[in-house]
C-alpha positions in Angstrom: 130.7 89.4 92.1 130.4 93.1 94.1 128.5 95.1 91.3 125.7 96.9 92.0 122.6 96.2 91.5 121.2 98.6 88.8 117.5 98.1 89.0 116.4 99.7 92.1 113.0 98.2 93.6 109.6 99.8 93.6 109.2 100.3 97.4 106.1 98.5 98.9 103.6 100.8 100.0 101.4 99.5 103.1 97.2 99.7 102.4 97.3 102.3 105.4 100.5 103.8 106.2 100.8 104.9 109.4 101.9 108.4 111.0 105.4 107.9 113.0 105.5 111.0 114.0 103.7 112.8 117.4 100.9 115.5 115.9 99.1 116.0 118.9 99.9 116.5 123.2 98.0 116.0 125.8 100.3 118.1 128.6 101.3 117.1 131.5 98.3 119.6 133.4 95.4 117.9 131.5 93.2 115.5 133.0 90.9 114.1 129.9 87.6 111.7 130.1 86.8 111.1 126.2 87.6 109.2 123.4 90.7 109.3 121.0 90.0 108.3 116.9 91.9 109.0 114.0 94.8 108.5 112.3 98.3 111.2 113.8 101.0 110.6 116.5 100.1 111.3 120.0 101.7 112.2 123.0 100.1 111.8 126.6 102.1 113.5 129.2 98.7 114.1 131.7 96.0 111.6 132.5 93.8 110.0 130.2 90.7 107.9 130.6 88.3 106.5 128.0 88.9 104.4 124.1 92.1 105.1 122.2 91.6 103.7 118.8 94.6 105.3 116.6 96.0 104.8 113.4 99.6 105.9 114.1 101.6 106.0 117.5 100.9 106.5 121.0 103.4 107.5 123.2 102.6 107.2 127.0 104.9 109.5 128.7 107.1 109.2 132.1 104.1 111.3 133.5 101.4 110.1 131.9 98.7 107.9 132.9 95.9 106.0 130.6 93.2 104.0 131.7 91.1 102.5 129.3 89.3 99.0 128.6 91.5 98.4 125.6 94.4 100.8 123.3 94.4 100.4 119.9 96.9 102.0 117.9 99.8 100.8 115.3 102.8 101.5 117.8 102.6 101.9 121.1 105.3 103.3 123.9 104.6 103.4 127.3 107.3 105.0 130.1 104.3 106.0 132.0 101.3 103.7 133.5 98.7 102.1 131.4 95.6 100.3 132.8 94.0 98.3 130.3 94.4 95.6 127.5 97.0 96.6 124.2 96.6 96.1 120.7 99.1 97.2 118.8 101.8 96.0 115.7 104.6 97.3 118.0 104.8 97.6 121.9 107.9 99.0 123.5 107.7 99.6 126.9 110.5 101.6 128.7 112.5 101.4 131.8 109.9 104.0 133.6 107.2 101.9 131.5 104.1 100.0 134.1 101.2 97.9 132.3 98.7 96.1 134.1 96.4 94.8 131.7 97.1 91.9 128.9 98.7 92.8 125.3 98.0 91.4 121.7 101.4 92.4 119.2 103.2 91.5 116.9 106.6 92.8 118.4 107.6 93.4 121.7 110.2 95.7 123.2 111.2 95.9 126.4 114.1 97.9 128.9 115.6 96.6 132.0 112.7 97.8 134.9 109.8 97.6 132.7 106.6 96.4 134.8 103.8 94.3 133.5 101.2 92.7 135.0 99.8 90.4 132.2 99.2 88.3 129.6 101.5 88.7 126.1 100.0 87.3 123.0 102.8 87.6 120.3 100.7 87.1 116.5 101.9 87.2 113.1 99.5 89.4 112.5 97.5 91.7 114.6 93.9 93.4 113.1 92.9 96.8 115.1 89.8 97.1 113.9 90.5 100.9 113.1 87.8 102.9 111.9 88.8 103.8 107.9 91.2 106.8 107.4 88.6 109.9 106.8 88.6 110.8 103.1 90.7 114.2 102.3 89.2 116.6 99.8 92.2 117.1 96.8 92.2 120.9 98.2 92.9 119.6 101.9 95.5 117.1 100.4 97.3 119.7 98.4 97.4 122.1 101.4 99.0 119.3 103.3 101.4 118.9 100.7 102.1 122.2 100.5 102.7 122.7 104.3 104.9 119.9 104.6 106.8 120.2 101.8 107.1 124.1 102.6 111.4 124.7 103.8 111.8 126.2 107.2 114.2 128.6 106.8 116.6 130.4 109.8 118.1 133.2 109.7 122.0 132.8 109.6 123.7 132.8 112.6 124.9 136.4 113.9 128.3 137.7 113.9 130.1 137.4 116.8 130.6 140.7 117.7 134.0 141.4 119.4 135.0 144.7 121.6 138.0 146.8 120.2 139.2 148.7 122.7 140.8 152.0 121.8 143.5 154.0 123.8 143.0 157.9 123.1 145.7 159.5 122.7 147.2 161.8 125.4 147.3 165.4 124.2 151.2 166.2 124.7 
């Protein structure tokens, strides 16, 4: 009745898996016009204005600021502001979060004091239209490999060093 199961399942692997972690930042400082493509995590702590079309996560910052005609990425978290439509899988938007602009998901998060100004179109299925993941060369994937599978070692922690007092002794 409680036995294990023995066999453990193949895990799925998705057609594009995407990056949950943040690779790139755009500072707090930095004011960009441009365009952002690819496949990574990103972080936007300044102002950005232009396309967003990521395979991965976007994080919108408490002092960031996008403006763009519509964000594409896989997840999406907004504590800053964001002017402009959202397609994502997953949208959380946080406490400190403001969106004006309508969204497409497939989840929705949200914290007490969230703003948006919108439309919310919950799907079972949401298509980004992402450009293709750029092809690695097997040198540039077993680099990658080798980075991230490369230990970071620290030294040990030092000795606390303690003060030993010593009396001399008084000539008699």
């Amino acid at each position: 009745m409680f036995r294990r199961n023995t066999t453990t399942p193949e895990p799925q692997q998705p057609a594009v898996q995407a990056v949950e972690r943040i690779t790139s930042v755009l500072g707090s400082g930095v004011i960009w016009h441009g365009s952002i493509n690819g496949s990574g995590g990103v972080r936007i702590e300044g102002a950005f204005e232009g396309e967003i079309a990521l395979r991965g996560m976007l994080v919108i910052g408490e002092t960031g600021r996008v403006t763009c005609q519509n964000v594409r990425a896989n997840t999406v978290i907004v504590a800053g502001a964001v002017r402009g439509n959202i397609t994502t899988q997953k949208l959380e938007i946080r406490g400190s979060g403001r969106v004006w602009g309508d969204v497409v998901t497939t989840a929705f998060v949200t914290e007490e004091g969230a703003f948006l100004r919108g439309q919310i179109r919950m799907e079972e299925t949401v298509e980004l239209d992402l450009e293709p993941a750029p092809e690695t060369t097997p040198s540039e994937a077993a680099q990658a490999e080798s980075i991230a599978s490369t230990p970071i070692v620290l030294p040990p922690p030092a000795e606390p060093t303690q003060k030993v007092s010593r009396r001399k002794k008084a000539a008699e």
